[in-house]
MDTraj code that builds the backbone (N, CA, C; nanometers):
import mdtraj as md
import numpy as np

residues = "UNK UNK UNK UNK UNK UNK UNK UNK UNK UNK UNK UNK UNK UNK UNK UNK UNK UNK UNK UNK UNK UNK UNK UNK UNK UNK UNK UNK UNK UNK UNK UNK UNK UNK UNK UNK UNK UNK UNK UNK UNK UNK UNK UNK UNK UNK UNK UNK UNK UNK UNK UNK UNK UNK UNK UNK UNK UNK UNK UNK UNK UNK UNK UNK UNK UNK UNK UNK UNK UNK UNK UNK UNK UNK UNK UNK UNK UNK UNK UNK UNK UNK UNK UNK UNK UNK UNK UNK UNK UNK UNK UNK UNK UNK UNK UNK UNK UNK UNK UNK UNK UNK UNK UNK UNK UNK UNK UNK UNK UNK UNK UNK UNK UNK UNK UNK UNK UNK UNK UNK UNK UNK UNK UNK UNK UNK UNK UNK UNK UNK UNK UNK UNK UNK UNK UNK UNK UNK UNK UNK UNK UNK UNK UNK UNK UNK UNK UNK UNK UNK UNK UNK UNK UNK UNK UNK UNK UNK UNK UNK UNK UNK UNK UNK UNK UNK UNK UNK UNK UNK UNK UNK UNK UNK UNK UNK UNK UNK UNK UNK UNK".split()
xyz = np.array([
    [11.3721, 10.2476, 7.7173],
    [11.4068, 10.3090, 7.8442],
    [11.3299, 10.4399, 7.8593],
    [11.2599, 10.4580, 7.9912],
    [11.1627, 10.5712, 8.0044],
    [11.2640, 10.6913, 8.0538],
    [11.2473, 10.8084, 8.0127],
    [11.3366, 10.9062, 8.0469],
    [11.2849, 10.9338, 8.1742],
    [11.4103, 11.0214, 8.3120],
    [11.3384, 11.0465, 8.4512],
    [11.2571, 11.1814, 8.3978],
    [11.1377, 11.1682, 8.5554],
    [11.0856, 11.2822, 8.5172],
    [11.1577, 11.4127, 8.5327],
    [11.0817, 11.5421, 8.4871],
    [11.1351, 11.6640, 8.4641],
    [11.1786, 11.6988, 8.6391],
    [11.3457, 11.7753, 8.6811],
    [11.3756, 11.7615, 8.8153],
    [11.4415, 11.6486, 8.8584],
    [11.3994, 11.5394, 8.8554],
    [11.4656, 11.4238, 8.8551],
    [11.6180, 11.3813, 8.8668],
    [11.7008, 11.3818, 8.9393],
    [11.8407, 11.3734, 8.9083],
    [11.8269, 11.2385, 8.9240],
    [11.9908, 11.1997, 8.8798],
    [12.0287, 11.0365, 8.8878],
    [12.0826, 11.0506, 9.0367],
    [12.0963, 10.9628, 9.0924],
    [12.1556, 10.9615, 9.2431],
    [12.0844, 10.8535, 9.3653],
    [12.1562, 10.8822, 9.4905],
    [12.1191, 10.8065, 9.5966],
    [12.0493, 10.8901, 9.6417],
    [11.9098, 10.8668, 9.6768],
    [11.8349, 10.9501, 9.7956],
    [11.7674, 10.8655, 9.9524],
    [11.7900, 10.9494, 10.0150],
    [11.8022, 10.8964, 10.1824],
    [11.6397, 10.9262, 10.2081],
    [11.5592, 10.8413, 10.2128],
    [11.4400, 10.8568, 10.2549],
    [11.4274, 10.9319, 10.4262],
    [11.3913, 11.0084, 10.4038],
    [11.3493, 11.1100, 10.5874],
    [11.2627, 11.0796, 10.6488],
    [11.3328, 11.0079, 10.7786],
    [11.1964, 10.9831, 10.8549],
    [11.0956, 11.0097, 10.9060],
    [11.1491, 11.1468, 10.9022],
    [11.1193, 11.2455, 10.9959],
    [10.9614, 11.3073, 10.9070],
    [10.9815, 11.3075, 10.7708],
    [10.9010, 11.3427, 10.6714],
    [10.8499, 11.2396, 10.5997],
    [10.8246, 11.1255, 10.6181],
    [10.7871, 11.0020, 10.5480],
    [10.7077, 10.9655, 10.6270],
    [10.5847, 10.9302, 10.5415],
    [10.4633, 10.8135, 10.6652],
    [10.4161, 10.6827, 10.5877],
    [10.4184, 10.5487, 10.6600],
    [10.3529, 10.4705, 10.6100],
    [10.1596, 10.5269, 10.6601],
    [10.0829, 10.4245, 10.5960],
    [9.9406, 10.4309, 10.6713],
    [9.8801, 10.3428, 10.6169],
    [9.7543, 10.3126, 10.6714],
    [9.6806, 10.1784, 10.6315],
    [9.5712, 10.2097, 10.6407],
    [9.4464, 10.1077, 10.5769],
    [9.3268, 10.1443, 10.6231],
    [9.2426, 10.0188, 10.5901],
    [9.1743, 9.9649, 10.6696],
    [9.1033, 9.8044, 10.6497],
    [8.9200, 9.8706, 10.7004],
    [8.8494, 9.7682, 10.6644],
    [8.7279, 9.7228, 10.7034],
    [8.7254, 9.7018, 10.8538],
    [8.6442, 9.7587, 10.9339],
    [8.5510, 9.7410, 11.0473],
    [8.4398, 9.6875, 11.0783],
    [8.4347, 9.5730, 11.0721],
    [8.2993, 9.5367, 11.1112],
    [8.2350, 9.5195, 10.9701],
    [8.2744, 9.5327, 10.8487],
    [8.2315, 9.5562, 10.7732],
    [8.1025, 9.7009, 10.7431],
    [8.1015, 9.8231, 10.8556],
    [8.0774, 9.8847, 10.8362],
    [8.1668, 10.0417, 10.8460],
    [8.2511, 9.9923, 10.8653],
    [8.3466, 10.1182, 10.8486],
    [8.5256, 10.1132, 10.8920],
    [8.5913, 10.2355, 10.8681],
    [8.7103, 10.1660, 10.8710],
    [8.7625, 10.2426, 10.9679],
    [8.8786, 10.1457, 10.9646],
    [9.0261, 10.1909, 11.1009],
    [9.1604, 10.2337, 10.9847],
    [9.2166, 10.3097, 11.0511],
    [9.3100, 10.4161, 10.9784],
    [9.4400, 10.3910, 11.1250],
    [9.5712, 10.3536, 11.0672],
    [9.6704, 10.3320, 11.1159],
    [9.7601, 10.3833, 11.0181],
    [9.8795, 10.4697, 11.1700],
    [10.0159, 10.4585, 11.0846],
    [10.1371, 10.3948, 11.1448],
    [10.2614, 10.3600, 11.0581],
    [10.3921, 10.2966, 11.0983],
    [10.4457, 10.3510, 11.0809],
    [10.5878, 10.3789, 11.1832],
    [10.6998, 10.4724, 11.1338],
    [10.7820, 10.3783, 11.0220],
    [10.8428, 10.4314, 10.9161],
    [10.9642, 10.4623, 10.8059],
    [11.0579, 10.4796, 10.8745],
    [11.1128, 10.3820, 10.9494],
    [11.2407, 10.4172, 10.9673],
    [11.3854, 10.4385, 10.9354],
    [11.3980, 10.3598, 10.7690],
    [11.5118, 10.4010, 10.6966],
    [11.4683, 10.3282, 10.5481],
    [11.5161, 10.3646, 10.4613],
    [11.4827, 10.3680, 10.2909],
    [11.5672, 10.4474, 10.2249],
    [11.5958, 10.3775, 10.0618],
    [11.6450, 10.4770, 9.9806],
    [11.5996, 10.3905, 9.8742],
    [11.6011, 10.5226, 9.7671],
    [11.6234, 10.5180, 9.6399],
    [11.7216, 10.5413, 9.5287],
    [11.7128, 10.4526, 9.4326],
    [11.8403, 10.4642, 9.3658],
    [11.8064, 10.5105, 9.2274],
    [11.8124, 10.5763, 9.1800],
    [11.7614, 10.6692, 9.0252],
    [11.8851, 10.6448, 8.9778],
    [11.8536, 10.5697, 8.8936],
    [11.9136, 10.5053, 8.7481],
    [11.9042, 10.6433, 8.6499],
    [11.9890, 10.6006, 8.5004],
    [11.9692, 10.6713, 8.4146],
    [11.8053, 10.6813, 8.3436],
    [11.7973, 10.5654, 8.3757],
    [11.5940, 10.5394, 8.3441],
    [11.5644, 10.5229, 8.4370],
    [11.4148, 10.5626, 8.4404],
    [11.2857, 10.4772, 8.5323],
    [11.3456, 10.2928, 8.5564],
    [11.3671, 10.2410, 8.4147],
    [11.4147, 10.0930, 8.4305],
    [11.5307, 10.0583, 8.5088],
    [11.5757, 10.1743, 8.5371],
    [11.7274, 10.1633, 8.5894],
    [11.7259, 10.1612, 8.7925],
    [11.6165, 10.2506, 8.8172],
    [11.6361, 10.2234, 8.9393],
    [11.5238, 10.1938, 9.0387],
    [11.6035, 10.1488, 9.1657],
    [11.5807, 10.0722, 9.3056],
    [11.4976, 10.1412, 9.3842],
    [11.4500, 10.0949, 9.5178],
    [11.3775, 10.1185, 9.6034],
    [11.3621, 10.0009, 9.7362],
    [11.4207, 10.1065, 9.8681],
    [11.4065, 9.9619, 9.9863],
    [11.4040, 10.0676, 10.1352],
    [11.3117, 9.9922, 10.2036],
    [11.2754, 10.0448, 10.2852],
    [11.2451, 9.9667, 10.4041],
    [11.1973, 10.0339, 10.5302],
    [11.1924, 9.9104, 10.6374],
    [11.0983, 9.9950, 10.7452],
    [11.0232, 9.9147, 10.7690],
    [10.8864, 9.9969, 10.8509],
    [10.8752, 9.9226, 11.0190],
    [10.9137, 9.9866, 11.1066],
    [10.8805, 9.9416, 11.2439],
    [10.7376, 9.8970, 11.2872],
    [10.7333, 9.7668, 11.3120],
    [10.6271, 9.7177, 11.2896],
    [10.5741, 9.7420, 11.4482],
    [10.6529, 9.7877, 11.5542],
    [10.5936, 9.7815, 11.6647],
    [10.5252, 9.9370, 11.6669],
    [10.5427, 10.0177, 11.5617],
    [10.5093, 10.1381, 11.5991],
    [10.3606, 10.2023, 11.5099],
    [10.2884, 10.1024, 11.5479],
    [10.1669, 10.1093, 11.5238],
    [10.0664, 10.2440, 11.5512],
    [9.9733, 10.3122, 11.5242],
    [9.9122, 10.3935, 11.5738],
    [9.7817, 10.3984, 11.4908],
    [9.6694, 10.3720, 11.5465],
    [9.5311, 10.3838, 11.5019],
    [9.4178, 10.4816, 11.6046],
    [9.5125, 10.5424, 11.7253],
    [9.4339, 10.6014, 11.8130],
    [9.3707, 10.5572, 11.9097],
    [9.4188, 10.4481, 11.9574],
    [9.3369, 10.3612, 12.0325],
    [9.4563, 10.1847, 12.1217],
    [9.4886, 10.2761, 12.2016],
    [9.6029, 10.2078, 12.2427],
    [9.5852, 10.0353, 12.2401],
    [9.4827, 10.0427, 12.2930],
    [9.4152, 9.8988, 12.3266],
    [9.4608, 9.8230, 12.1679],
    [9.3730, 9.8705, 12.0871],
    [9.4030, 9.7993, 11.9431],
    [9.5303, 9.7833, 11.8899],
    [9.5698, 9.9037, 11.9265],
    [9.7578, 9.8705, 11.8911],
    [9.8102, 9.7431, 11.9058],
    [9.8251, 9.7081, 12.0664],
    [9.8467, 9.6696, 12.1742],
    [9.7939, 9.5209, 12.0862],
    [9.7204, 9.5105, 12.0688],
    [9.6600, 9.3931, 11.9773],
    [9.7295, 9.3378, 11.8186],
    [9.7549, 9.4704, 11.7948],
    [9.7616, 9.4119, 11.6257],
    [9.9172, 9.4040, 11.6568],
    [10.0187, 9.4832, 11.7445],
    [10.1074, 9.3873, 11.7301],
    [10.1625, 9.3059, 11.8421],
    [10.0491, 9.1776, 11.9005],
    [10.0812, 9.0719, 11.9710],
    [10.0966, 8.9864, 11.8271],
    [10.0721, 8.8705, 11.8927],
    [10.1054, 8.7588, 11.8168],
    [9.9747, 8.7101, 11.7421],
    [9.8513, 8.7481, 11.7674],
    [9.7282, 8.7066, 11.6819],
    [9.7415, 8.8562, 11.5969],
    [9.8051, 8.9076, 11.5250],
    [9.8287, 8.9854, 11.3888],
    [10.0035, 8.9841, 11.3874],
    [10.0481, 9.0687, 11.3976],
    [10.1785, 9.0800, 11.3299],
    [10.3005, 9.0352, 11.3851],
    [10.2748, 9.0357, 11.5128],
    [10.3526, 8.9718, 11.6539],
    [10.5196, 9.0188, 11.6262],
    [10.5018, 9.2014, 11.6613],
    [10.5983, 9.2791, 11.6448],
    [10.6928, 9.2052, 11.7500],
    [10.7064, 9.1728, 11.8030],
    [10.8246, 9.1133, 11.8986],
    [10.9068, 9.0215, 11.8275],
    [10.8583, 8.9275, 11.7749],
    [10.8986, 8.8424, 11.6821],
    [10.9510, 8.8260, 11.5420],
    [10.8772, 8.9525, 11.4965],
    [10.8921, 8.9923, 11.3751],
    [10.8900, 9.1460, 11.3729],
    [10.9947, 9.2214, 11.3929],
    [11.0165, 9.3845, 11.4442],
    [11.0154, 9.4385, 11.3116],
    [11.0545, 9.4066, 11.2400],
    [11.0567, 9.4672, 11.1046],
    [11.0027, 9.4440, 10.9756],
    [10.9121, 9.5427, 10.8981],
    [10.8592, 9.5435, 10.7970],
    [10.9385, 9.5865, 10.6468],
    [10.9897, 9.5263, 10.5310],
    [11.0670, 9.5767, 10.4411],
    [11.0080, 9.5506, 10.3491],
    [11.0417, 9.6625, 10.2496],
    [11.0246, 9.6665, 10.0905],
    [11.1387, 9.6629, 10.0136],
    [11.1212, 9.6115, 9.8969],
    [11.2585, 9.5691, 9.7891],
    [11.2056, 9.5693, 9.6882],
    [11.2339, 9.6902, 9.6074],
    [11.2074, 9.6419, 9.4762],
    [11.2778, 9.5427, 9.3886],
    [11.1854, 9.4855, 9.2458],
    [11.2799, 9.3866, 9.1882],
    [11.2224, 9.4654, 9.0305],
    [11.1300, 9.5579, 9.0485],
    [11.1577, 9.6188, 8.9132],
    [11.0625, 9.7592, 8.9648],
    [11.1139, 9.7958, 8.8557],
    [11.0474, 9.9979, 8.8087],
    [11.0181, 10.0346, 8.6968],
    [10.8737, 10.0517, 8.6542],
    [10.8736, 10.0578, 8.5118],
    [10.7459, 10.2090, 8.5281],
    [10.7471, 10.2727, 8.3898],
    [10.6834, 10.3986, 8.3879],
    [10.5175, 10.3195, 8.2960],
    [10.4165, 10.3676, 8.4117],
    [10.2850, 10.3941, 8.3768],
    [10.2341, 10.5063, 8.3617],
    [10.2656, 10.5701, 8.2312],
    [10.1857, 10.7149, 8.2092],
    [10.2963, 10.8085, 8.2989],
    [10.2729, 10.8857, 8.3063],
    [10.3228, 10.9849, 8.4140],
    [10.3882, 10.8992, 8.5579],
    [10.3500, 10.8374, 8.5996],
    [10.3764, 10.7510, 8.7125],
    [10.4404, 10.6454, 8.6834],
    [10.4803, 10.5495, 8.7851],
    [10.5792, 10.4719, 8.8226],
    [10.4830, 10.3135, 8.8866],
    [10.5427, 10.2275, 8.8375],
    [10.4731, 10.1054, 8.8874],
    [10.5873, 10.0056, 8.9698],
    [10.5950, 10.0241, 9.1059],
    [10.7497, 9.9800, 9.1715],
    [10.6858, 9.8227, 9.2522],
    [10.7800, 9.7356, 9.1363],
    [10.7274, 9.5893, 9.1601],
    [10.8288, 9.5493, 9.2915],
    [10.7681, 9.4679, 9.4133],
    [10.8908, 9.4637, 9.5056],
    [10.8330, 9.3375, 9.5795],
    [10.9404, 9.2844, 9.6772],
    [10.9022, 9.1846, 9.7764],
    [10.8440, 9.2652, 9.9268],
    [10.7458, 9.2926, 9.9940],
    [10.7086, 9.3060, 10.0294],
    [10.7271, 9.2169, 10.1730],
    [10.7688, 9.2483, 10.3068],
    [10.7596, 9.1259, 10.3765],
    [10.7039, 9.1572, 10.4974],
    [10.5768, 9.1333, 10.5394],
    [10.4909, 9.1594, 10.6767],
    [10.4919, 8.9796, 10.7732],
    [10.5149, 9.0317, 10.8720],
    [10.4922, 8.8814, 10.9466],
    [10.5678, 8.8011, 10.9577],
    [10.6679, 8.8092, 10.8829],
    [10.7849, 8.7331, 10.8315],
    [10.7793, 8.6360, 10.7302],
    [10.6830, 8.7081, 10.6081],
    [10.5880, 8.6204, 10.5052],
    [10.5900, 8.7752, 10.4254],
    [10.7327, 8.6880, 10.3060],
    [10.7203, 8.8208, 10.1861],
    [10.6082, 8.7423, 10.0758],
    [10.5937, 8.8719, 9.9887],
    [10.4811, 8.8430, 9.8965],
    [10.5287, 8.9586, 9.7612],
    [10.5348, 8.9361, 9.6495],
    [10.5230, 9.0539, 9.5459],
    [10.4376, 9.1408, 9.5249],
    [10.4442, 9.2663, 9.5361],
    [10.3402, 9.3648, 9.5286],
    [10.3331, 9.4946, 9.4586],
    [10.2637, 9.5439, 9.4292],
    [10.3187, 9.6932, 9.3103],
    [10.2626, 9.7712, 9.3768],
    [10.3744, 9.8743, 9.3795],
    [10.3260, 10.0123, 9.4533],
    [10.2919, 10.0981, 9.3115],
    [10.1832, 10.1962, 9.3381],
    [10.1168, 10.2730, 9.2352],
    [10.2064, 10.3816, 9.2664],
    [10.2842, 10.4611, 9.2128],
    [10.3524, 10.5658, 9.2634],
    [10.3462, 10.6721, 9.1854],
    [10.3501, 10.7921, 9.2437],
    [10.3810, 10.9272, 9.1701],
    [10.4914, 11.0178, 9.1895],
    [10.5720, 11.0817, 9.1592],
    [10.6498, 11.1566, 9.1791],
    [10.6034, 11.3052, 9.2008],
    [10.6117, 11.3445, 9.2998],
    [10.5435, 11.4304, 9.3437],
    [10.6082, 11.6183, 9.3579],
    [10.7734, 11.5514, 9.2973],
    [10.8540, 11.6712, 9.2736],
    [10.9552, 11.6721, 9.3233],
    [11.0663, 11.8305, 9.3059],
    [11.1840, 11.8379, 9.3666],
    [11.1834, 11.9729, 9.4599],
    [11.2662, 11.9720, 9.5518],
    [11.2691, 12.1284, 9.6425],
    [11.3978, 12.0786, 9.7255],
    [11.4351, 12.2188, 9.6837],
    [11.5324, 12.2274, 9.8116],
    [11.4994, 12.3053, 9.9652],
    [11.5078, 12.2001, 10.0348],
    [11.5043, 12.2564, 10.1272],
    [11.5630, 12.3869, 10.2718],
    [11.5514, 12.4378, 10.3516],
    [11.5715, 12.5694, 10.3775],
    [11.7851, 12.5099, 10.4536],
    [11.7945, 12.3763, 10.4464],
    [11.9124, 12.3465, 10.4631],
    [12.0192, 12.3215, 10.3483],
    [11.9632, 12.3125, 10.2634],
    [11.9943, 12.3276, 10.1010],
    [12.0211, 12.1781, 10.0822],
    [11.9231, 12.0967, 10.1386],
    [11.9301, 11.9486, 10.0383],
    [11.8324, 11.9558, 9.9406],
    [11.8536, 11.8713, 9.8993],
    [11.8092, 11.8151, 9.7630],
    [11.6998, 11.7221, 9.7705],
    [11.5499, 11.7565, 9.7738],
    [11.4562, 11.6747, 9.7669],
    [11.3447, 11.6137, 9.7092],
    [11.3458, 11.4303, 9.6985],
    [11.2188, 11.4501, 9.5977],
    [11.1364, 11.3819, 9.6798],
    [11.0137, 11.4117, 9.6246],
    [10.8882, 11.3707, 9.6916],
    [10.8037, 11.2556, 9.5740],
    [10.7511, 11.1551, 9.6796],
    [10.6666, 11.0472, 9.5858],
    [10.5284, 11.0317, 9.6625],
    [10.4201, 10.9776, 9.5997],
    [10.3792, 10.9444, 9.7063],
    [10.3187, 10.7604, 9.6416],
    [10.2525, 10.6758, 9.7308],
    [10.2700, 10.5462, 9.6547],
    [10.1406, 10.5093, 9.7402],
    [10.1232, 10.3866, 9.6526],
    [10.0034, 10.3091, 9.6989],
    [9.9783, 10.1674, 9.6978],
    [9.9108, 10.0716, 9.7199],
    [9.8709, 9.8766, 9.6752],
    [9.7964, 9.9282, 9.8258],
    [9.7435, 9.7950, 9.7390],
    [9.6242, 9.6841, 9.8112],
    [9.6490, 9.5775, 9.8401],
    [9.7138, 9.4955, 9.9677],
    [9.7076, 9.3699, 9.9884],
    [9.6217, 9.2879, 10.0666],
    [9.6161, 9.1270, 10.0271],
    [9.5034, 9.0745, 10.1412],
    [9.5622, 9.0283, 10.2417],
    [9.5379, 9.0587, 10.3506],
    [9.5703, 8.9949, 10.5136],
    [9.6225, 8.8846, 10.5005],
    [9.5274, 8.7855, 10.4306],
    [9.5627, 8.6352, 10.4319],
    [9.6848, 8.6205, 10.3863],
    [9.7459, 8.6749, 10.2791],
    [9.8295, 8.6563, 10.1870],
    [9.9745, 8.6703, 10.2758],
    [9.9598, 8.7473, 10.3947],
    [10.0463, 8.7533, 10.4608],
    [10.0491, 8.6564, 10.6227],
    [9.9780, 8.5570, 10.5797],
    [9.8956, 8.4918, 10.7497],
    [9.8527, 8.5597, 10.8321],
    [9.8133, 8.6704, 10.7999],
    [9.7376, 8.7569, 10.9108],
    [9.5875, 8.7360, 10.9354],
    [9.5126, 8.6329, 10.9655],
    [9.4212, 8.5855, 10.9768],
    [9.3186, 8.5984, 11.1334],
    [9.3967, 8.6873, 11.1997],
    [9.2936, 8.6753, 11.3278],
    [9.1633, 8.7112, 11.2408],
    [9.0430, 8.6641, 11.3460],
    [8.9130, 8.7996, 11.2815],
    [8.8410, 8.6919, 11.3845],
    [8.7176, 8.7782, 11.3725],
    [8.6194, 8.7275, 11.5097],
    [8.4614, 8.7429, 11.4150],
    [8.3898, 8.6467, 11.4627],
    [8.2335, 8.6347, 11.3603],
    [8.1438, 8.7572, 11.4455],
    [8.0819, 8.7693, 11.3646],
    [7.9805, 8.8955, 11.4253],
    [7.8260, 8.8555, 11.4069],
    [7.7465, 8.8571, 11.4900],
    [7.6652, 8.7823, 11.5067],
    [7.5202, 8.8151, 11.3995],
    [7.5775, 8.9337, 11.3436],
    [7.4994, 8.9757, 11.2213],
    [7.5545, 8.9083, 11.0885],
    [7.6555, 8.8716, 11.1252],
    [7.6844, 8.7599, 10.9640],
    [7.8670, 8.8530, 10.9491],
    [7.9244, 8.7876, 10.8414],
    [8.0754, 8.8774, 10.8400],
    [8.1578, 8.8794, 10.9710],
    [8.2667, 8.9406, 10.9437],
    [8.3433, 8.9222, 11.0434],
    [8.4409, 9.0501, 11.0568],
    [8.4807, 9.0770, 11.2074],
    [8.5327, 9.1690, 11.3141],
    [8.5784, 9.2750, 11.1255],
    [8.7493, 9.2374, 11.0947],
    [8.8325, 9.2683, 11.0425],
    [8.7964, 9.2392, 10.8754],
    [8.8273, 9.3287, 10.8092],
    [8.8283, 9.3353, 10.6777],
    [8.9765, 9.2425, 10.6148],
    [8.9637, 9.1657, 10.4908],
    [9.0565, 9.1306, 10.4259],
    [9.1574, 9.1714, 10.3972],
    [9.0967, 9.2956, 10.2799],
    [9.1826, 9.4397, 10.2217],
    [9.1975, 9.5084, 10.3060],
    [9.3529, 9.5712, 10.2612],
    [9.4080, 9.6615, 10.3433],
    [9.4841, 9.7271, 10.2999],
    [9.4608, 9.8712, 10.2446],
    [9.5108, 9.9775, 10.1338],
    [9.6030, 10.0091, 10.2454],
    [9.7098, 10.0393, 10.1413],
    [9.8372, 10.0934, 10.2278],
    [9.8560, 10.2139, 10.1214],
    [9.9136, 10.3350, 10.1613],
    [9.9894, 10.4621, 10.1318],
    [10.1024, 10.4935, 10.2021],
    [10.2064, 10.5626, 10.1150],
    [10.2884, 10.6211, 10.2001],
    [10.3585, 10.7490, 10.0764],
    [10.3863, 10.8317, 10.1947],
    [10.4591, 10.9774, 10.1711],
    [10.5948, 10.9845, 10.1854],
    [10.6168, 11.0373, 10.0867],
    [10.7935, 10.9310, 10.1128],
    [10.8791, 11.0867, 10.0611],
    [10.9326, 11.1323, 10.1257],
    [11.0572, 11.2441, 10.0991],
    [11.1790, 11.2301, 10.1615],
    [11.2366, 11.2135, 10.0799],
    [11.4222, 11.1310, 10.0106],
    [11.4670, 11.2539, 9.9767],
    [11.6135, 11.2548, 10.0629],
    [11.7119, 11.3705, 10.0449],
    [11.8491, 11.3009, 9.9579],
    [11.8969, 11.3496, 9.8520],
    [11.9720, 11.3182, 9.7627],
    [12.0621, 11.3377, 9.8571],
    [12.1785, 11.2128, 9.8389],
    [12.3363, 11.2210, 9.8779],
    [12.4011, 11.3177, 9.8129],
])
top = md.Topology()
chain = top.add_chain()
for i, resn in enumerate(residues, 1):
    res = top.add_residue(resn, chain, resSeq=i)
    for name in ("N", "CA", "C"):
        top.add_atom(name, md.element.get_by_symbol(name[0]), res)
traj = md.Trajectory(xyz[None], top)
């Protein structure tokens, strides 16, 4: 059993929406990329007496897309990508937590599209502070790589130079600050 890190309490923490970002970032054209974020709209964590001991679940509004560019939004969530109408919600679940070095490897079901998949978030713990209301906060921040396909997300368009519109990979991050119950 991995001891928590230094700061670390055992407890329920309320992920803040207000202070939490998902984000993404894929291939363009195969020459450059598009950068999107989703709101976090509710999550917690559960800190066990170990790292082995605790949880993680979260749920990402899939209609609330933002890459800067309304048009594309407007696109990725119709029904040829994520088809937010249909499928409004994005969730994470962990099914394990184990300590890599200093960091955290948070194994979970993952579900985009309405097509879960297992995936490991690379995570760090990024600390504790109380804030100027006197909660109790820790900060992580996390990472994976998944492929489009893996989730049927398969639009893409040929480009007449060879390759196609949309990239496969699609690095996801998120900033995640959780106020202890």
């Amino acid at each position: 059993m991995t001891a928590l890190p230094t700061g670390l309490v055992t407890g329920t923490y309320t992920v803040d929406p207000t202070h939490t970002s998902a984000s993404f970032t894929v291939r363009h054209a195969g020459i450059s990329k598009v950068r999107g974020t989703l709101a976090v709209v509710s999550g917690s964590l559960v800190v066990g007496e170990s790292i082995e001991d605790s949880s993680v679940s979260a749920e990402i509004d899939a209609a609330s897309v933002s890459t800067g560019n309304p048009d594309r939004d407007a696109h990725l969530t119709s029904a040829d990508f994520w088809d937010a109408e249909k499928n409004p919600v994005w969730s994470f679940s962990s099914t394990s937590v184990a300590a890599d070095g200093d960091d955290f490897a948070v194994t979970g079901d993952l579900t985009i599209n309405g097509v879960t998949r297992s995936v490991v978030l690379l995570t760090e713990f990024a600390g504790i502070a109380t804030d100027p209301f006197g909660n109790s906060r820790a900060g992580f921040e996390a990472s994976t790589e998944i492929s489009r396909k893996d989730f049927d997300l398969t639009w893409n368009a040929a480009l007449e130079t060879g390759g196609v519109l949309v990239g496969d990979k699609v690095k996801i991050e998120l900033d995640i600050s959780a106020i202890k119950a």
